[in-house]
VEXDREN-2710 file (C-alpha; in Angstrom, 1 decimal):
% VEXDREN-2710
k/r/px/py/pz
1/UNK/46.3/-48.5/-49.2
2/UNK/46.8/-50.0/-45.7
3/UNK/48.7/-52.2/-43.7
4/UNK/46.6/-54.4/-41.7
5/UNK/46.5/-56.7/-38.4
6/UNK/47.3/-60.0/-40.5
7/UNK/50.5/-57.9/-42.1
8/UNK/49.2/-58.1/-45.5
9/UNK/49.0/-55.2/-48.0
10/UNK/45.2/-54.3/-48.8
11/UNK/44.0/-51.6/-51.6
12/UNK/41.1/-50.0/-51.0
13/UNK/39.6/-48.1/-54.1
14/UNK/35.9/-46.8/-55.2
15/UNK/34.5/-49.0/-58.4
16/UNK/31.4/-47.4/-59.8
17/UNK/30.4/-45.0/-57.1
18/UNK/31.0/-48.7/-54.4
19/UNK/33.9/-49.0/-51.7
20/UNK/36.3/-52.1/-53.1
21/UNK/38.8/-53.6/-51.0
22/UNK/41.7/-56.3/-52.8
23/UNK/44.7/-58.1/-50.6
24/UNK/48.0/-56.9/-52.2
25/UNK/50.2/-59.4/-50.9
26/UNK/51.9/-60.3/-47.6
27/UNK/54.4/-57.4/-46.5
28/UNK/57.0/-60.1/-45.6
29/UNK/57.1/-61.1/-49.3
30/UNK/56.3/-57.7/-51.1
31/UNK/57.8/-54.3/-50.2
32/UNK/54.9/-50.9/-49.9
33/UNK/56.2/-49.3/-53.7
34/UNK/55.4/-53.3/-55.1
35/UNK/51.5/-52.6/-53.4
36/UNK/51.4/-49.7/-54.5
37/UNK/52.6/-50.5/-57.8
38/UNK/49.9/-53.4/-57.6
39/UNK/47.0/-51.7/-56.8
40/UNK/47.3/-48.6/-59.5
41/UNK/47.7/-51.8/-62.3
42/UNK/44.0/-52.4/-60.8
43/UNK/43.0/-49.0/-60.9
44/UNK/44.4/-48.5/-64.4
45/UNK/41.4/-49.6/-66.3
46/UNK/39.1/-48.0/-63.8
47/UNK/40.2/-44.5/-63.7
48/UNK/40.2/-45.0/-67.8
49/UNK/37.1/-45.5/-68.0
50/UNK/35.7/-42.4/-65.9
51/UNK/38.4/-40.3/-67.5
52/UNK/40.9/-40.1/-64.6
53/UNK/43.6/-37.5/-65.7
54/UNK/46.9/-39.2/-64.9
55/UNK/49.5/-37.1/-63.0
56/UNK/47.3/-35.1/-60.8
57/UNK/47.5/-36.6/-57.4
58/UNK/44.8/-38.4/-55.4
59/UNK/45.2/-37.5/-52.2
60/UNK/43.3/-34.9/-50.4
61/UNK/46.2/-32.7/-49.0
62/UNK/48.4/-33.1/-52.1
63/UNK/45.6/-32.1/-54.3
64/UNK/44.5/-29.4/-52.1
65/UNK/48.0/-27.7/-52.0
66/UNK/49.3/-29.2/-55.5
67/UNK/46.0/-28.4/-57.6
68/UNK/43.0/-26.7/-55.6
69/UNK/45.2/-23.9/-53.6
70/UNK/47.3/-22.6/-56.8
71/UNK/44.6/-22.5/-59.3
72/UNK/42.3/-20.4/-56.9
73/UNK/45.0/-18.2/-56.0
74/UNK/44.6/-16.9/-59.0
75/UNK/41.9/-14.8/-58.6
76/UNK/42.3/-14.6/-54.8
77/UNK/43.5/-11.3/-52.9
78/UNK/46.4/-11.5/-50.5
79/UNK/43.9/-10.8/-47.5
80/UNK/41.8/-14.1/-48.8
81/UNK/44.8/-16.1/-49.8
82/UNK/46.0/-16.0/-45.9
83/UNK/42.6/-16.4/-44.2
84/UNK/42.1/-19.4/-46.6
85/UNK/45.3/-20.9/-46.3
86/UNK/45.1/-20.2/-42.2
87/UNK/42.0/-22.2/-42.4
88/UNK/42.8/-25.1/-44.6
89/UNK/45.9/-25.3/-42.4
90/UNK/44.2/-25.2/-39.1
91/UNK/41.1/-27.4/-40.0
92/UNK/41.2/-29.4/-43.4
93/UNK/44.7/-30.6/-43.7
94/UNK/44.6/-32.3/-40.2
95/UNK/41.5/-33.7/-40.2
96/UNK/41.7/-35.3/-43.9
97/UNK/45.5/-35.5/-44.9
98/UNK/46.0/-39.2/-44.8
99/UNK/42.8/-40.1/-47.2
100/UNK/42.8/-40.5/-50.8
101/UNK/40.0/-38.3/-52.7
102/UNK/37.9/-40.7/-53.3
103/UNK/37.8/-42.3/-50.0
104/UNK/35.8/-39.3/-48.4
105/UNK/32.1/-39.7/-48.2
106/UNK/29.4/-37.2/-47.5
107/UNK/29.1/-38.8/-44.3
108/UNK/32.3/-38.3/-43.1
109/UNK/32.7/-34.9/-44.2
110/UNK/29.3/-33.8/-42.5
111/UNK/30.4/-35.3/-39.2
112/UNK/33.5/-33.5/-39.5
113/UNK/31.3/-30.6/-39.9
114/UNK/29.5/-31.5/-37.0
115/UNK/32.4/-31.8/-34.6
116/UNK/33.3/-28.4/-36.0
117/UNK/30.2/-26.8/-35.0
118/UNK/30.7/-27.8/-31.2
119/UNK/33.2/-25.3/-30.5
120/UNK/33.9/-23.1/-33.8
121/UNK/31.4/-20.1/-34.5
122/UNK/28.6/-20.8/-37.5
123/UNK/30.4/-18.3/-39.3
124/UNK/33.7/-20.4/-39.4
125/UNK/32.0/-23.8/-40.0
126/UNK/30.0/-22.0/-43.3
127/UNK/33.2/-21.0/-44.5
128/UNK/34.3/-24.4/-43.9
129/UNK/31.6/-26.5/-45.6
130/UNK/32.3/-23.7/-48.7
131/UNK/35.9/-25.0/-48.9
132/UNK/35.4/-28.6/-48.8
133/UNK/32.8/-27.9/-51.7
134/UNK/34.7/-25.9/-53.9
135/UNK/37.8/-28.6/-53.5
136/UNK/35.4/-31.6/-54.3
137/UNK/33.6/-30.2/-57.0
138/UNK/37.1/-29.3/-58.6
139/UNK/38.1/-33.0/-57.6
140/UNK/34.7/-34.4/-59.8
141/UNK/35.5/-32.0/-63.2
142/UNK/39.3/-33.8/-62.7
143/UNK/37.8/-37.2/-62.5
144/UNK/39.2/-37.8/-59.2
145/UNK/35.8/-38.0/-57.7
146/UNK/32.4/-39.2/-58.7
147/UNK/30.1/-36.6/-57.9
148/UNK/30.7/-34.1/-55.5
149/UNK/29.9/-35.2/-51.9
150/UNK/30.2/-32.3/-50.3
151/UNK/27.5/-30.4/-52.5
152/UNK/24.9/-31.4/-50.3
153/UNK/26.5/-30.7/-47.2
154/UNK/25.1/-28.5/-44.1
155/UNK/26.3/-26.3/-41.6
156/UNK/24.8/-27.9/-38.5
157/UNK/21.9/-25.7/-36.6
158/UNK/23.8/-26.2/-33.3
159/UNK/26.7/-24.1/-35.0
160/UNK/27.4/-21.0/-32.6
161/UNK/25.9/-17.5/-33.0
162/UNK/27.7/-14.8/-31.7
163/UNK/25.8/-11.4/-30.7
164/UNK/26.1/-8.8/-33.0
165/UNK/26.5/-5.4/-31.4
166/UNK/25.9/-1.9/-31.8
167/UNK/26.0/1.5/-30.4
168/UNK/23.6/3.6/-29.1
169/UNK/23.9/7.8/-29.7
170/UNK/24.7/7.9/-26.2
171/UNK/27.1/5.2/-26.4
172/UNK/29.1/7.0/-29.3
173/UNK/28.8/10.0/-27.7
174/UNK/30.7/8.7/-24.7
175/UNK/33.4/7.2/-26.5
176/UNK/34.4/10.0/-28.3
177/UNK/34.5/12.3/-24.9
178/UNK/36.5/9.6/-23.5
179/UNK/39.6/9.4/-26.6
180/UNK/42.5/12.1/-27.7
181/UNK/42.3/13.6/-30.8
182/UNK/44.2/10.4/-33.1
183/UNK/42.2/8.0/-31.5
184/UNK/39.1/10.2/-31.5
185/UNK/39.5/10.6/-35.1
186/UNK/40.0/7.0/-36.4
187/UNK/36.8/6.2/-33.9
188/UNK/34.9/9.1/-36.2
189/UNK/36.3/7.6/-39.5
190/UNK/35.1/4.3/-38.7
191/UNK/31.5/5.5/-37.1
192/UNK/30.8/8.8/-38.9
193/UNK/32.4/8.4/-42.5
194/UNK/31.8/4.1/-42.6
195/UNK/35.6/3.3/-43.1
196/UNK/37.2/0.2/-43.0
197/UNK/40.4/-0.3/-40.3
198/UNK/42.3/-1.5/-43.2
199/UNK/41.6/1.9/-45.4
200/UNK/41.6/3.8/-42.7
201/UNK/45.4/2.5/-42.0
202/UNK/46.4/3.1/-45.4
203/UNK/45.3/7.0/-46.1
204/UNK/47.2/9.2/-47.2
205/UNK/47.6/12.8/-47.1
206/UNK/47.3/13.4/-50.6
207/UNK/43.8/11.4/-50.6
208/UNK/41.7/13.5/-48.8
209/UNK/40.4/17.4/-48.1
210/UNK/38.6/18.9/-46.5
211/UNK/35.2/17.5/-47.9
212/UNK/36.2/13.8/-48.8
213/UNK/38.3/10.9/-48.8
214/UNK/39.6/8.8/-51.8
215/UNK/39.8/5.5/-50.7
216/UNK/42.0/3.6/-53.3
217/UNK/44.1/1.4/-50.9
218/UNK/43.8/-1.0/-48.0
219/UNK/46.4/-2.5/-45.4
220/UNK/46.2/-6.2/-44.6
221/UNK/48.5/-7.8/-41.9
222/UNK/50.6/-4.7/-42.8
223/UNK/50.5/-5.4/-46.5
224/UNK/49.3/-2.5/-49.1
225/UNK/47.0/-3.6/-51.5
226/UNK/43.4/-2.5/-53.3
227/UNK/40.5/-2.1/-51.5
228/UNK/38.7/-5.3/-50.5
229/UNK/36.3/-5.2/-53.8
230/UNK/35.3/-2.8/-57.1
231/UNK/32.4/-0.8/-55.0
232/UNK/35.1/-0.3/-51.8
233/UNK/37.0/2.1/-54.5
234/UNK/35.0/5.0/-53.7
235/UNK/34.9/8.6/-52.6
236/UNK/33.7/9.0/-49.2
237/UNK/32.1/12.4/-48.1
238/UNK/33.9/13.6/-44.7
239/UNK/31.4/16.1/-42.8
240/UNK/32.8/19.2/-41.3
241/UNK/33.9/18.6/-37.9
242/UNK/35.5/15.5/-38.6
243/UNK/37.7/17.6/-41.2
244/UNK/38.3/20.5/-38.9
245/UNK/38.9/17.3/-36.5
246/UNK/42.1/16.2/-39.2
247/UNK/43.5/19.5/-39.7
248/UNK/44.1/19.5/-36.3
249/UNK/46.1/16.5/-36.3
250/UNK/47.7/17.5/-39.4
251/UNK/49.4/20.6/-37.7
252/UNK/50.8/18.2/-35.3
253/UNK/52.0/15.6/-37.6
254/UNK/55.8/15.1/-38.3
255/UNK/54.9/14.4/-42.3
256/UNK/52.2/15.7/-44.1
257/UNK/53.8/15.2/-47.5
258/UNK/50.7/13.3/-50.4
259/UNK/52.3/10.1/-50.0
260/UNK/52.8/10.0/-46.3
261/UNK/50.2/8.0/-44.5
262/UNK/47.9/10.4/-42.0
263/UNK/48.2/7.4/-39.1
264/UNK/51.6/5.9/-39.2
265/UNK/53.6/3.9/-36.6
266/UNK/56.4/5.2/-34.3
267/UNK/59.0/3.8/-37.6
268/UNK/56.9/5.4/-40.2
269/UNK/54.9/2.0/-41.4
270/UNK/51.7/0.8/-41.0
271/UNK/49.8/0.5/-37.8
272/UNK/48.7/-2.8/-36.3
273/UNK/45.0/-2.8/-36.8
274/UNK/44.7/-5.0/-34.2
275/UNK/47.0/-3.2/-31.4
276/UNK/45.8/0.1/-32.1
277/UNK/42.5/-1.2/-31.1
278/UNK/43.1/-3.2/-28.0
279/UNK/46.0/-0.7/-26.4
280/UNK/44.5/2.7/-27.6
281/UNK/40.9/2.6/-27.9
282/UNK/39.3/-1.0/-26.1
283/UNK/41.9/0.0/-23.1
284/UNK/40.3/3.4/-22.9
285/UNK/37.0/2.4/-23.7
286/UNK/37.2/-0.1/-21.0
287/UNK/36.7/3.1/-18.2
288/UNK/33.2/4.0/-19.9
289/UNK/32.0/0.4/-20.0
290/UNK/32.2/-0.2/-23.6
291/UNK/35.6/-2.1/-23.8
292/UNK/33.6/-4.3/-26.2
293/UNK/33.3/-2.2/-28.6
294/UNK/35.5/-3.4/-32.2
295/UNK/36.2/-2.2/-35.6
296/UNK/32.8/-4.5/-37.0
297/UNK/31.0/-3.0/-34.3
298/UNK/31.4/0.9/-35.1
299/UNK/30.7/0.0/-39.1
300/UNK/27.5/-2.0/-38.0
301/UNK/27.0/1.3/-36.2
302/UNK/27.3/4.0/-39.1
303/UNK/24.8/1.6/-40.8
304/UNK/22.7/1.3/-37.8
305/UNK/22.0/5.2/-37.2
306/UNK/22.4/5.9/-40.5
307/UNK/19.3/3.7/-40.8
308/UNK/17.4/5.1/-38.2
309/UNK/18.7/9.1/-38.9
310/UNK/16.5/8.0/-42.7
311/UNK/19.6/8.4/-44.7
312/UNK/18.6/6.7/-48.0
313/UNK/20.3/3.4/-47.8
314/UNK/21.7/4.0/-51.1
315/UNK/23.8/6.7/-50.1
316/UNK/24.3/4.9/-46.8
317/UNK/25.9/1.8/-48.8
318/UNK/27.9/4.2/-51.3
319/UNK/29.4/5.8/-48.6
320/UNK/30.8/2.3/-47.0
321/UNK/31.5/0.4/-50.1
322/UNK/29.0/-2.0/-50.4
323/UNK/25.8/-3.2/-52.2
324/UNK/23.0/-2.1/-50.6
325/UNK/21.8/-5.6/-49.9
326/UNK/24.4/-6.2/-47.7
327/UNK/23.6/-2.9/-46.4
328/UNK/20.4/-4.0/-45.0
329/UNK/20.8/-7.2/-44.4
330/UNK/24.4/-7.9/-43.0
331/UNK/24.8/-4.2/-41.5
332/UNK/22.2/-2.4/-40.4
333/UNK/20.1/-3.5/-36.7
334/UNK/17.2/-1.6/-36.3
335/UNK/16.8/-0.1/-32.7
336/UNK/14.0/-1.1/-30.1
337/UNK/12.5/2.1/-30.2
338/UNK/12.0/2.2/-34.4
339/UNK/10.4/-1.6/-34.0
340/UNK/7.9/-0.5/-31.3
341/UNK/7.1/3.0/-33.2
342/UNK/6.3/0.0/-36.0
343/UNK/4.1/-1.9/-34.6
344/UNK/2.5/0.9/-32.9
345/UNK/1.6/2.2/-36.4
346/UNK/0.2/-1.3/-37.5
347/UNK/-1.7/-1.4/-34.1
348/UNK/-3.4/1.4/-34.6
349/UNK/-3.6/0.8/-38.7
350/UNK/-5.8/-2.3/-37.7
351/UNK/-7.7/-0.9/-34.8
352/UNK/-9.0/2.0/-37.3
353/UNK/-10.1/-0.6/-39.9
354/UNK/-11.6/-2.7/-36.7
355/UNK/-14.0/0.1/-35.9
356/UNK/-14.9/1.2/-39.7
END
């Protein structure tokens, strides 16, 4: 409902999939709550005979915080929950809050999209167009909505692409010449053994020897919980001068006791993912040229080499947590060198059957 030029009260509703407008009455005569009041009367019948469930509200943010947010949150982990809620806060709310459900079309919310794409990464703007279709399909199975019009929605090919990186031998080599023995040590847990920053955070001493690691908890934003899904529960094999590596720092370590964590702050909690890596590895890094280098570049990395070393890519993705789909497909980046040593092979495969 709206308020318009001629200061008259107009409702506009959706009747049979079609945009309806209807003049409410003048505002001098009849007060917002008295439109309002007005225009559900007309919407009465309507919503009864699509099955409208009465009580749930209509419009987009109050359903999305009121309906959508609580009954995902169910199933959600605390680590989705706040990237979820940081991006429905950040994006959706503003751009939609003032409409009612079933005001939204598929062409608004594919421009939105659009605008999106011009300075957000694609990865950001999928996540996006996956939100906006989860909250209208819920919308249609309430009745609020008919059909889903964000079910056929894209993520525009303009979105950004960003790079993504790995490290050579060389390059690994270097880094760990460069760091002391904590840092040098997280950097190996991460490259060598395939360990997430926020499992790597949250070991302790009583989950790991000297041949492997249980991994059986995860920090998030400095917040315990269980490892980001069923297959990240694991046992990861450590190799041997990566142990000899830890006993070292666990003859320097204040507390060594099983439920003390093996890389705790200065007050005993959990480290800051994100500070350790900018002030004690990217700062040193920086000096070698590889300042660049981030937590989702050294995992890319174990897959990478593991990859090219011909580690079956089974025991490649056991060892990180992961299907091996996403081992292959989201991980691991072949090197120049393999792809030319490839097509070399099919080169000369053809040439052979050329001169048969």
């Amino acid at each position: 409902m709206k308020r318009c030029r001629q200061w008259i009260w107009i409702g506009k509703y959706y009747e049979q999939g079609e945009g309806r407008t209807k003049v409410l009455g003048p505002c001098a005569q009849i007060s917002e709550g008295a439109a309002q009041a007005k225009l559900q009367e007309i919407l009465r019948p309507i919503n009864a005979a699509v099955g409208f469930r009465p009580g749930l509200p209509t419009n987009f943010k109050e359903y999305v915080l009121k309906v959508f947010l609580p009954q995902r949150r169910k199933k959600w982990k605390d680590s989705t929950d706040t990237t979820t809620t940081e991006r429905f806060n950040n994006y959706l709310l503003p751009a939609f809050q003032h409409f009612e459900l079933a005001e939204i079309t598929r062409t608004s919310l594919q421009q939105f999209l659009d605008e999106k794409a011009a300075g957000l990464s694609r990865s950001v703007v999928d996540h996006l167009r996956w939100d906006l279709n989860g909250i209208f399909k819920m919308a249609a199975d309430d009745c609020l909505v008919k059909g889903n019009p964000a079910g056929s929605l894209v993520t525009p090919k303009g979105a950004r692409r960003f790079r993504t990186l790995t490290m050579t031998k060389e390059e690994v080599q270097m880094a760990l010449s460069t760091l002391d023995l904590r840092e040098r040590i997280i950097f190996r847990l991460a490259v060598l053994v395939g360990m997430r920053p926020g499992e790597i955070f949250a070991l302790r001493w009583g989950r790991l020897d000297s041949e492997r690691i249980e991994i059986m908890e995860r920090v998030y934003r400095g917040l315990s919980g269980d490892p980001k899904t069923e297959r990240s529960s694991r046992e990861a094999a450590l190799p041997p001068a990566l142990a000899a590596d830890i006993e070292r720092w666990r003859d320097v370590s204040i507390d060594v006791s099983p439920e003390a964590l093996v890389f705790p702050s200065e007050r005993g909690t959990f480290m800051s993912r994100d500070n350790f890596l900018r002030r004690n590895i990217q700062k040193k890094l920086e000096t070698a040229g590889l300042g660049w280098v981030n937590f989702q570049v050294l995992r890319r990395t174990q897959a990478s080499l593991s990859h090219n070393e011909g580690v079956d890519p089974k025991v490649s993705a056991d060892q990180r947590g992961h299907g091996i789909g996403v081992a292959l497909d989201t991980y691991t980046k072949t090197d120049l060198e393999s792809r030319r040593e490839a097509v070399t092979v099919l080169e000369i495969a053809l040439r052979n059957d050329g001169q048969r």
